[in-house]
C-alpha positions in Angstrom: 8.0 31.0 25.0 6.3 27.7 24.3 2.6 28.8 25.6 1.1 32.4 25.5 1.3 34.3 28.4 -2.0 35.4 28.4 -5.3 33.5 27.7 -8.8 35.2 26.6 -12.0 32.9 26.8 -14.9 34.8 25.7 -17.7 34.5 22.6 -16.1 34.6 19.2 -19.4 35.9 16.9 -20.5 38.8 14.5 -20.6 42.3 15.1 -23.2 43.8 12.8 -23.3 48.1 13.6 -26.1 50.0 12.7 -25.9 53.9 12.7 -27.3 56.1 13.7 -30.5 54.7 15.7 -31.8 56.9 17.9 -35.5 55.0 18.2 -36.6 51.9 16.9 -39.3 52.0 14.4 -43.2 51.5 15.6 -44.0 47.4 14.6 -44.6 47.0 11.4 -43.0 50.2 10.4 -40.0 50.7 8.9 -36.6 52.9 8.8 -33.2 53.8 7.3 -29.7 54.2 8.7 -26.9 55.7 7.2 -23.6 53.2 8.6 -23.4 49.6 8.9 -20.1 48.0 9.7 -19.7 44.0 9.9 -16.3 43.0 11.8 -15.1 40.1 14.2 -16.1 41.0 17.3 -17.2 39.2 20.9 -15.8 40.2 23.8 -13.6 37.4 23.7 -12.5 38.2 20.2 -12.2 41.9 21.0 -9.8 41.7 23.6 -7.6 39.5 21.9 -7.7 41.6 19.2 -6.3 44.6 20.9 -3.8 42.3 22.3 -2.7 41.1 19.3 -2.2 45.1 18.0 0.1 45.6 21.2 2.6 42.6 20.7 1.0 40.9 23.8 1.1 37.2 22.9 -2.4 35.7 23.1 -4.4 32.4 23.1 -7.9 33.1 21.9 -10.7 30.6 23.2 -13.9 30.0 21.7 -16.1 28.7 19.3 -18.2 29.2 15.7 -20.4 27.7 14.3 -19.2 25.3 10.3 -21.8 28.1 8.5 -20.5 30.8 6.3 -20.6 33.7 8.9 -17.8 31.2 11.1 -15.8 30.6 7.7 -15.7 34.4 7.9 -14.8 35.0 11.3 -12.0 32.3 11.6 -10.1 34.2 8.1 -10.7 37.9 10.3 -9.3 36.3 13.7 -6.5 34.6 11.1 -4.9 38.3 9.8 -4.1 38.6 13.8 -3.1 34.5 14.4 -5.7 34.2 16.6 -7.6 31.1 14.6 -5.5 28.4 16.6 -7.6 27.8 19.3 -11.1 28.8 18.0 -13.1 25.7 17.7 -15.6 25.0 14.6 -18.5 23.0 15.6 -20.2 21.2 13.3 -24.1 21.4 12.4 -23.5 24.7 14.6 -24.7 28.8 13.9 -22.3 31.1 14.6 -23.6 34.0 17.2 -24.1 37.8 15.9 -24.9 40.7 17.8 -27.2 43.6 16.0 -25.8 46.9 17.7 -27.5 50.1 17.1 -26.0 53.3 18.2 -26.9 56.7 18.0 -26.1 60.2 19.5 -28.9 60.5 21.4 -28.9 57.5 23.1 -27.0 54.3 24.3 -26.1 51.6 22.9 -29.0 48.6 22.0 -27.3 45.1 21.7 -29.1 42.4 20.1 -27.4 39.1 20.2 -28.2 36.0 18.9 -26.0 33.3 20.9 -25.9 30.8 18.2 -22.8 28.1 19.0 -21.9 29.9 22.5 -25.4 28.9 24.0 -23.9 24.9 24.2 -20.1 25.9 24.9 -19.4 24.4 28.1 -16.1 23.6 29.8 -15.6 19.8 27.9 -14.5 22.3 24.9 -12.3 24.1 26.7 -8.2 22.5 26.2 -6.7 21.3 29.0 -3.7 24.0 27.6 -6.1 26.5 28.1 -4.8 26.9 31.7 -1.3 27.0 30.9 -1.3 31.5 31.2 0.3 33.9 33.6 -2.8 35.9 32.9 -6.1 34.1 32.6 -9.4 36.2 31.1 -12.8 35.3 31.3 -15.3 37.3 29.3 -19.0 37.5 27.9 -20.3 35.3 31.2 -24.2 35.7 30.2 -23.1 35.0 26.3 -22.2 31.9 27.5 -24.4 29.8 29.6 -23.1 26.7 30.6 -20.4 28.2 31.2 -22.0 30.2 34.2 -22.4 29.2 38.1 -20.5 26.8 39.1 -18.6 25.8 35.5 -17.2 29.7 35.7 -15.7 29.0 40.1 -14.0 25.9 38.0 -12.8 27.8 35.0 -11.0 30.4 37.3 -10.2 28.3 40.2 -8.0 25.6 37.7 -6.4 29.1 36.3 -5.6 30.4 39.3 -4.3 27.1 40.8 -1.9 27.0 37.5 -0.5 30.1 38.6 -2.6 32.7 36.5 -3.9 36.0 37.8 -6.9 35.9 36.9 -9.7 38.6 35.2 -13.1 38.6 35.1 -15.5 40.7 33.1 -19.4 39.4 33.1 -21.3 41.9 30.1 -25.1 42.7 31.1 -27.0 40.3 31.8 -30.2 40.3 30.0 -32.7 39.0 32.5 -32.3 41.8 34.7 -29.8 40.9 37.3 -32.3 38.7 40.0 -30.9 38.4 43.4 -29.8 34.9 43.1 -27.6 36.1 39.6 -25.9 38.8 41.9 -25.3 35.7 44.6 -24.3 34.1 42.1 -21.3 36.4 40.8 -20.5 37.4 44.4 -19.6 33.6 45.1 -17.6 33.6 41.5 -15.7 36.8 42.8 -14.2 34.7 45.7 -12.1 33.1 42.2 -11.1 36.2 40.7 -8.0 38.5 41.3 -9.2 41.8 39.3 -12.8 42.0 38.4 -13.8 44.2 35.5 -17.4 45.6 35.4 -18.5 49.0 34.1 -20.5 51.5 36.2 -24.1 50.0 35.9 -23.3 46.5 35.9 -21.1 47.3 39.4 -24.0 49.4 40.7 -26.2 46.0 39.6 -24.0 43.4 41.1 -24.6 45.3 44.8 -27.4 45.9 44.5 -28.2 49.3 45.8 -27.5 53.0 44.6 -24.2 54.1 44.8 -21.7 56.0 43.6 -18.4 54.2 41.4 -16.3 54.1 43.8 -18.6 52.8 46.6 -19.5 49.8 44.6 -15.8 49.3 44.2 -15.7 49.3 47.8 -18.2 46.9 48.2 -17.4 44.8 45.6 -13.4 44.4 46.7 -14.6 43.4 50.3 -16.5 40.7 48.6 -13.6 39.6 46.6 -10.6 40.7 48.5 -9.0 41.0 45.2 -9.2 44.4 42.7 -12.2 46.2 41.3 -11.7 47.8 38.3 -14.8 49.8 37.5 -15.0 51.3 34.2 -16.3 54.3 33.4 -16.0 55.5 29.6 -15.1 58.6 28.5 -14.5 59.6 32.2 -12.2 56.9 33.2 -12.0 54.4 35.8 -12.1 54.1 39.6 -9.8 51.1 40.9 -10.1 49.4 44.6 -7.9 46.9 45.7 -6.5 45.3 48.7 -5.4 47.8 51.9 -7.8 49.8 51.1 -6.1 51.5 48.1 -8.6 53.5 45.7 -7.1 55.0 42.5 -8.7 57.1 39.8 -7.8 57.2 36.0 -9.4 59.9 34.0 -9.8 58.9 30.0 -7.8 61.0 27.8 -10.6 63.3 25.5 -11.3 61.6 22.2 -13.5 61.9 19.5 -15.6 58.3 19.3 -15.5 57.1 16.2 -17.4 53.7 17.9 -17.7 52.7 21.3 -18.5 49.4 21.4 -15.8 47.0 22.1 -14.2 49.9 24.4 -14.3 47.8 27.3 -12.9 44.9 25.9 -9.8 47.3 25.0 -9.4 48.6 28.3 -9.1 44.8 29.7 -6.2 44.2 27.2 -4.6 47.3 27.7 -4.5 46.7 31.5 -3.5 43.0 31.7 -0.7 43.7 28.9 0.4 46.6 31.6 0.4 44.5 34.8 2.1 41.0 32.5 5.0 43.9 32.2 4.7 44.2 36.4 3.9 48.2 35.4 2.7 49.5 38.9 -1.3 50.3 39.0 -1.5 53.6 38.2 0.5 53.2 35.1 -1.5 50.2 34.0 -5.0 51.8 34.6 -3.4 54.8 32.7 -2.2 52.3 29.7 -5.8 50.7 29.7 -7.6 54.2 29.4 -5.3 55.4 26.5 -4.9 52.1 24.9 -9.2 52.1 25.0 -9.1 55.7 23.9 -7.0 55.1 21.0 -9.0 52.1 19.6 -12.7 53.4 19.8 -11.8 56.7 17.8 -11.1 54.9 15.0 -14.4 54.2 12.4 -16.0 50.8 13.1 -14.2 49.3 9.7 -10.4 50.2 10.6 -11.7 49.2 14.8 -8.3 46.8 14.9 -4.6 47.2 13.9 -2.9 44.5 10.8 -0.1 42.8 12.8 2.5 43.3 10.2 1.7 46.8 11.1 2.0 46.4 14.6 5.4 46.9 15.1 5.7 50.0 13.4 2.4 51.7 14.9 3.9 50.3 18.6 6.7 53.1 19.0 3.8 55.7 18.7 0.2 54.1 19.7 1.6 51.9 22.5 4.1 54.0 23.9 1.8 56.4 24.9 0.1 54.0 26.4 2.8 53.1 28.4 4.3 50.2 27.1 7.6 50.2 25.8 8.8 49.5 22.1 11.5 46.5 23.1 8.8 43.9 24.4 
């Protein structure tokens, strides 16, 4: 196959993990953790990462910045052969995200957008396009990329012949009326949209359960919802009025974040391989599962381990060992 079969465009920057943090420290005050883990991450780089673990060939879309942090980045995305299509751009910082996590609370991202805040669709290769399966991630990481750039980013995949995903992160401003306009005219683009429970319950606006946002959001769309839901699963709602629900298998977290960005992978490497929805929510969940309980320094597979980890790791996540 001349092109990947499935394209991810989503930030490419630095994870930088700090554990545990249950409070920040009073201003000018000061505190210790005991973890810190640096790794590629992005939501972009996160779900081709995963992809890359499951034998699911992947074009990786984004951008660092020509500073030593995106010298870094494009030798981690280079152990998976992700590097190709990562652009350096010169005179550029490459973004970083702070997270603190901690077992009393959720997680706190700090992000620094760095080269992604000028990435706009001029960068993005005409090639880009050429997918059966077309990802875009981290929408509020990337902000010329939003509005009406993101209807043309998904509307030229979708008229190449890509299904196409769509997965938006928080947005930091606090999700105005116009933003949620905004994604709900996006959403006319988009075959399977990908939130997580609060950012479904943000986009509608009112308080609901999962599943009703799924409801409201697929009449919106006419395409599938996939709300994600953690450690409890996933609630699905696509056209017909089909509703399905995926309960995760029970792990022990080793670190959660990225989690979503695995579940994405694991469900548009099931549906590439026409698996039948339940299945591919069921891959996504255990494929999700399997990647956050590992410790934040071993969070991604070595390809020239792949294939040997596939006939245990990916099986049971439903995908077979002959792809």
């Amino acid at each position: 196959m001349s092109e990947p079969p499935i394209t991810v465009i989503g930030c490419v920057q630095v994870d930088l993990l700090l554990a545990p943090v249950d409070d920040l420290a009073k201003p000018g005050a000061a505190q210790f953790v005991n973890d810190m883990g640096m790794r590629a991450g992005g939501a972009g780089a996160n779900a081709a990462f995963a992809l890359a673990e499951i034998g699911a060939p992947v074009r990786l879309i984004g951008c660092v910045g020509d500073d030593h942090l995106g010298g870094w980045m494009v030798e981690q995305l280079a152990v998976a052969g992700l590097e190709s299509h990562v652009t350096t751009v010169p005179d550029e910082a490459t973004g970083l995200t702070v997270v603190c996590e901690g077992p009393s609370r959720d997680r706190t991202f700090i992000t620094y957008l760095g080269v992604n805040a000028g990435w706009d669709l001029d960068m993005i290769s005409p090639d880009a396009f050429a997918a059966e399966s077309f990802l875009f991630c981290d929408y509020f990481c990337a902000p010329a990329l939003q509005g009406e750039a993101a209807r043309e980013l998904l509307g030229r995949a979708r008229s190449a012949g890509a299904t196409t995903f769509f997965d938006t992160s928080w947005d930091p401003d606090g999700w105005s009326a116009s933003t949620r306009e905004e994604l709900r005219e996006i959403l006319a683009f988009v075959d399977v949209f990908l939130p997580n429970e609060a950012e479904a319950r943000a986009i509608v606006g009112v308080p609901g359960s999962a599943e009703e946002c799924a409801r409201a959001l697929q009449a919106i769309s006419g395409g599938w919802i996939v709300v994600k839901l953690g450690d409890r699963g996933c609630v699905a709602s696509g056209p017909d009025g089909t509703e399905l629900r995926v309960d995760a298998p029970e792990t022990e977290v080793g670190d959660s974040t990225g989690a979503g960005d695995a579940f994405n992978a694991g469900l548009i490497a099931a549906l590439a391989e026409d698996k039948p929805w339940p299945e591919a929510l069921r891959a996504a969940t255990t494929l999700a599962s399997a990647i956050v309980s590992r410790p934040p320094r071993q969070r991604y597979q070595h390809p020239s381990r792949a294939a040997a980890l596939r006939s245990t790791s990916t099986e049971a996540a439903g995908w077979s060992s002959d792809r």
